[in-house]
VOBA-1610 file (N, C-alpha, C; in pm, whole numbers, padded with zeros to 5 digits, always signed):
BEGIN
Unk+09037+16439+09432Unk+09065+16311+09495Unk+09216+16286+09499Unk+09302+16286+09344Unk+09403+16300+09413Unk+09513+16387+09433Unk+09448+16545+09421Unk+09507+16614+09478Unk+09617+16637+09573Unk+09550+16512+09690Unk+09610+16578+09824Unk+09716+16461+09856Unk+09786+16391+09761Unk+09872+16310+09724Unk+10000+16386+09718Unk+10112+16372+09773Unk+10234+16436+09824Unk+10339+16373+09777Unk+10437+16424+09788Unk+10555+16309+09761Unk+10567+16173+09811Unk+10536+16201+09983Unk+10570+16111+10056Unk+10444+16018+10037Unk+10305+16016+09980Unk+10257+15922+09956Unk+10301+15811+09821Unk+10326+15895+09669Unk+10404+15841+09572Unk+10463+15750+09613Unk+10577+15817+09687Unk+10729+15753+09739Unk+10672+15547+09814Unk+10566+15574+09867Unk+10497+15442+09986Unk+10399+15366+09876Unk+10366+15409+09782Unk+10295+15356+09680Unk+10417+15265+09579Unk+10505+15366+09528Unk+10645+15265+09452Unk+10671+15148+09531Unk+10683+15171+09692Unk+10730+15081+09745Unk+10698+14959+09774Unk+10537+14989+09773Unk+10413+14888+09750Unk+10471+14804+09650Unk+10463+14882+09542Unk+10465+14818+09420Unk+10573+14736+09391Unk+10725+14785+09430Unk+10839+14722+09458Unk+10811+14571+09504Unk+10754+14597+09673Unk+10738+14475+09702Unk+10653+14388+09670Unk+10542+14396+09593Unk+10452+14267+09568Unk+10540+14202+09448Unk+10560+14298+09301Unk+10645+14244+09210Unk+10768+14230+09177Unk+10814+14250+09291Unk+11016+14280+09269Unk+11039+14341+09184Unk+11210+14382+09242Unk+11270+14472+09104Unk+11311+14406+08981Unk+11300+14244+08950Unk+11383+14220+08861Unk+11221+14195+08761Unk+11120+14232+08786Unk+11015+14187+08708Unk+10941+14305+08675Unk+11008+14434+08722Unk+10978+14603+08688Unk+10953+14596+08530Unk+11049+14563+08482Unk+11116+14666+08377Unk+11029+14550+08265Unk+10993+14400+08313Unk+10900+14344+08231Unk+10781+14390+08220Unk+10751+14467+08359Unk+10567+14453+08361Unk+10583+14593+08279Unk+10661+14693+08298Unk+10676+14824+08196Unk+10668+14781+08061Unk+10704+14680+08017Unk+10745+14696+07886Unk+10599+14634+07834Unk+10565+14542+07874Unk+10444+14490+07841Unk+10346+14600+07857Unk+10344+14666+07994Unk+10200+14775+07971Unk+10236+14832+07818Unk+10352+14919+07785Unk+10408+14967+07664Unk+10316+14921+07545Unk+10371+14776+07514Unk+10305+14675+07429Unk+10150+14689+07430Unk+10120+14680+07545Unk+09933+14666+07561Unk+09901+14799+07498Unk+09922+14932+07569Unk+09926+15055+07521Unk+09933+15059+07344Unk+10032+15034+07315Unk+10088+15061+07141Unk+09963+14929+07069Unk+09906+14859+07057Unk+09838+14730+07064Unk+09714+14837+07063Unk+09637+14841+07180Unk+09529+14939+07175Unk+09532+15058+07065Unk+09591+15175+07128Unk+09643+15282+06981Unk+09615+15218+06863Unk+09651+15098+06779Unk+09679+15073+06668Unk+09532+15035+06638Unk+09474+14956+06752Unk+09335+14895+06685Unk+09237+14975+06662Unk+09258+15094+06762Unk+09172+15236+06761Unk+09188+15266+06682Unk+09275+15333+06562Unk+09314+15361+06464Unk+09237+15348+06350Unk+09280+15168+06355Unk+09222+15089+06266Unk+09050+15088+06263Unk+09019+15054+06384Unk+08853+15071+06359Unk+08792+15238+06354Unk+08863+15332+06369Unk+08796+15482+06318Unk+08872+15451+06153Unk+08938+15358+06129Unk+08919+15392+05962Unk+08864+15283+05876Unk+08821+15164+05975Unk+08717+15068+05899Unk+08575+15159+05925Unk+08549+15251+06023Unk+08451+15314+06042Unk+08373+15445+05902Unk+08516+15476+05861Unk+08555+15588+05774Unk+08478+15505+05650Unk+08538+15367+05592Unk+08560+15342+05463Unk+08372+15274+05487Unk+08314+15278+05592Unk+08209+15165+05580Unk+08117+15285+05572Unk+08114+15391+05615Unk+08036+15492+05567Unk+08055+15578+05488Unk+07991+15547+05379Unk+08033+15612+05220Unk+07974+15813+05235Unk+08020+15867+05147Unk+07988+15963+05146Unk+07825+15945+05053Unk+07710+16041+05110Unk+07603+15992+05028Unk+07587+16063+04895Unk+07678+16160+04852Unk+07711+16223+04728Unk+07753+16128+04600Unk+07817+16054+04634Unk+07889+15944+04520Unk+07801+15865+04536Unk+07760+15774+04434Unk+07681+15669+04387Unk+07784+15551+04407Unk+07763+15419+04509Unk+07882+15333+04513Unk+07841+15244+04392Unk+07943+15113+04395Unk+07935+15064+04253Unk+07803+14986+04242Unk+07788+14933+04396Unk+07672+14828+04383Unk+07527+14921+04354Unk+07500+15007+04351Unk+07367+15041+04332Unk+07327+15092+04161Unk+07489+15052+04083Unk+07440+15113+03912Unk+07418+14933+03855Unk+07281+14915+03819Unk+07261+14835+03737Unk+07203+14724+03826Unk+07134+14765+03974Unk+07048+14682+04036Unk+06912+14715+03992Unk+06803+14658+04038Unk+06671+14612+04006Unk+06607+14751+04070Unk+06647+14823+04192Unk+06612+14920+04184Unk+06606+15059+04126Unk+06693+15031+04029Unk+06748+15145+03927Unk+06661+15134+03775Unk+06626+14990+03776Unk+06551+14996+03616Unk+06382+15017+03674Unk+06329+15078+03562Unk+06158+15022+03547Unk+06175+14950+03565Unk+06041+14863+03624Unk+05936+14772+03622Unk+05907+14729+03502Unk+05871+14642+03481Unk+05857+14571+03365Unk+05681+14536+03386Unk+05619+14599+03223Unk+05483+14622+03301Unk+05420+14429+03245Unk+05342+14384+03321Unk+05264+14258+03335Unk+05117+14284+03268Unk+05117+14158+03171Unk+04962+14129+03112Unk+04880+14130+03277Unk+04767+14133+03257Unk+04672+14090+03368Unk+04613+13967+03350Unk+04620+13876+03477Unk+04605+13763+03401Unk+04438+13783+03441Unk+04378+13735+03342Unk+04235+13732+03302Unk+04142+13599+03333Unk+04143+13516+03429Unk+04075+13343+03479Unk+03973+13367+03450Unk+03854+13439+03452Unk+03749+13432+03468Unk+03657+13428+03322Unk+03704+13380+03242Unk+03686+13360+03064Unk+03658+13207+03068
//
């Protein structure tokens, strides 16, 4: 698709672009994509390593599962007996 894109189309595309946003508002809208760009990157980052820390390895025992209710016996119960 865009292969067959030449110089001379580039060249009519800048110029596009020139004229809807002028030259003195270039070098803002650059810097901001920049910003948006570096902004993204960072949050990506961040959520593949909230991703990392939220899935534990299943080899290690984490802290919450030593000394919950599923770790002890049962505690065995009289039967209750009504019919006496």
């Amino acid at each position: 698709m865009l292969g067959n894109l030449n110089g001379w189309h580039l060249l009519i595309v800048l110029a596009v672009i020139l004229l809807l946003f002028g030259a003195a508002k270039l070098p803002a809208l650059a810097k901001s994509m920049g910003q948006s760009a570096r902004v993204f990157r960072s949050e990506m980052k961040e959520m593949k390593r909230d991703d990392e820390v939220a899935a534990p390895s299943p080899e290690a025992p984490s802290a919450t599962d030593a000394g919950t209710a599923s770790s002890v016996a049962p505690e065995k119960r009289a039967p209750n007996d009504t019919s006496a």
